[in-house]
N, C-alpha and C positions, 0 to 999 in steps of 0.2 A: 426551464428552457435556457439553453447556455446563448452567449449573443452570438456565437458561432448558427448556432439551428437556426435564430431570428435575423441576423444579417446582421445586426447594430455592431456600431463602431466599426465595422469592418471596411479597410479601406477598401477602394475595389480595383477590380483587376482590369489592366485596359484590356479591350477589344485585341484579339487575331492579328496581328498585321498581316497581309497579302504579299506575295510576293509583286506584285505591282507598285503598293504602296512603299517595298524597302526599295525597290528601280527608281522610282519618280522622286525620292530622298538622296539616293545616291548619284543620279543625275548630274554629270557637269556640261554646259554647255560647250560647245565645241568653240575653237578659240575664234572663228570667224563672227562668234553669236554672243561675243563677248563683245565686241567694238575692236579687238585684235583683227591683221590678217587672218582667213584661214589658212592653216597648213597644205591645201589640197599645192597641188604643184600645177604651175603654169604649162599647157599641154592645145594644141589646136585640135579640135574633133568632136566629135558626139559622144565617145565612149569615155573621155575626161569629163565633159559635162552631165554626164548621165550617172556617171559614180560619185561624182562633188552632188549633184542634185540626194542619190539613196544615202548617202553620209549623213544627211541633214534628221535632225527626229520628228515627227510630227508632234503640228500642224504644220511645219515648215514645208517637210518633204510633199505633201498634198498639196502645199500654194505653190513652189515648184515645178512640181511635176505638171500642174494645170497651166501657169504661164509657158513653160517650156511649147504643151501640146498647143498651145492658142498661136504662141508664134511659130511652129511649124503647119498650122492648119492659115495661118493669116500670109504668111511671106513663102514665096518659091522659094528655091535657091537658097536655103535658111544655112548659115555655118555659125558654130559653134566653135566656143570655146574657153577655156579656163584662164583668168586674168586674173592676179592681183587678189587671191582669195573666192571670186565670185565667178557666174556661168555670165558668158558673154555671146553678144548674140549680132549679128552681121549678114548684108547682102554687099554681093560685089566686093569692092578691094577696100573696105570699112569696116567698123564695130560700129551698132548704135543703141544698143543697149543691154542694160548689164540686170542680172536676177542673182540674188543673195540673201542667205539665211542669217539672221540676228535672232537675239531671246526671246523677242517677244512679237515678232513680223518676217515679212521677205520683203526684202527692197526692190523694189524693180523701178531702176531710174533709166532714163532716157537723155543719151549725150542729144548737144543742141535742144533740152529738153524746153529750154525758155522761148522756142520759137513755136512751138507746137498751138492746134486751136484745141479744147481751150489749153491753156497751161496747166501740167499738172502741180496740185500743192505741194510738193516735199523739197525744198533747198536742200541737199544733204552738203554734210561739209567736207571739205577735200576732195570733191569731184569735179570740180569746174567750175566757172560762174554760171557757162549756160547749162548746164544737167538739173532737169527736174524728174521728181518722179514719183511714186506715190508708196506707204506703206501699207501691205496687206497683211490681216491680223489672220484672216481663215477664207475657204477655199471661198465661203459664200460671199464675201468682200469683194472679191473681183465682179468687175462690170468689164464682161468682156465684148461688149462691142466698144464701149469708150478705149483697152487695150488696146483694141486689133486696129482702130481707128489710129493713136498713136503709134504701133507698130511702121502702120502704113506709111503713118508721114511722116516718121524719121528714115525709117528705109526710102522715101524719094529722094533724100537731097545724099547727098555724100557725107559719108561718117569717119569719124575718126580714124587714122592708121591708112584710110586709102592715098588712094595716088592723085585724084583728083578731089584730096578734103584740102579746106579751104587754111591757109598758113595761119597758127596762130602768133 
């Protein structure tokens, strides 16, 4: 028996790659999921926000697309729109908070986020002193009555960019 018929010494052959497997290798994250601006372009509307949100790859686009549907099911009046790389989100003549895809979560921070009950954990940096917010790693992460709760009370008070936000 030759070591061919027996196997011996033979190195071995790796496994099949999938096409999935050469996708998920070839993989760059998009420059917004980098700690970069993203590219999307700054734009007021739901149909800029709704394209920056499908750009994103999953699990992003699913936490996303779940924060988006939370604040439009928690806030009337919901406006949208594309800031500074990320989806932005406002009642009245304000923003007050912002939902953004990274490599390894989505940001969803809350300007005036330091006054909120309770406070949420996440300081990010270069948002403000008062912006808190938290990161979600997958859809099931979200506690969406704790959002919708925050939603609620940053949308009472006046947010950034309005006419009656407070001078900083």
């Amino acid at each position: 028996m030759s070591g061919r018929d027996s196997g011996a010494n033979e190195p071995e052959e790796p496994a099949p790659r999938t096409a999935a497997q050469d996708a998920a290798d070839a993989w760059t994250p998009p420059e917004a999921m980098t700690g970069r601006a993203s590219p999307a372009k700054a734009a007021v509307g739901d149909r800029p926000v709704f394209a920056y949100i499908a750009s994103l790859p999953q699990p992003q686009r699913g936490i996303a697309e779940a924060v988006d549907a939370l604040a439009a099911k928690t806030l009337p009046n919901l406006r949208r729109s594309v800031k500074w790389g990320m989806a932005y989100y406002g009642v009245g003549d304000g923003w007050c908070f912002s939902c953004g895809g990274f490599a390894r979560h989505v940001k969803l921070m809350f300007v005036n986020g330091a006054a909120l009950e309770p406070v949420p954990p996440v300081t990010p940096v270069g948002m403000g002193k008062a912006t808190r917010g938290v990161e979600i790693a997958s859809v099931d992460d979200i506690d969406e009555q704790q959002v919708a709760s925050w939603m609620e009370q940053v949308a009472s008070v006046p947010g950034v960019g309005g006419r009656d936000a407070p001078a900083r």
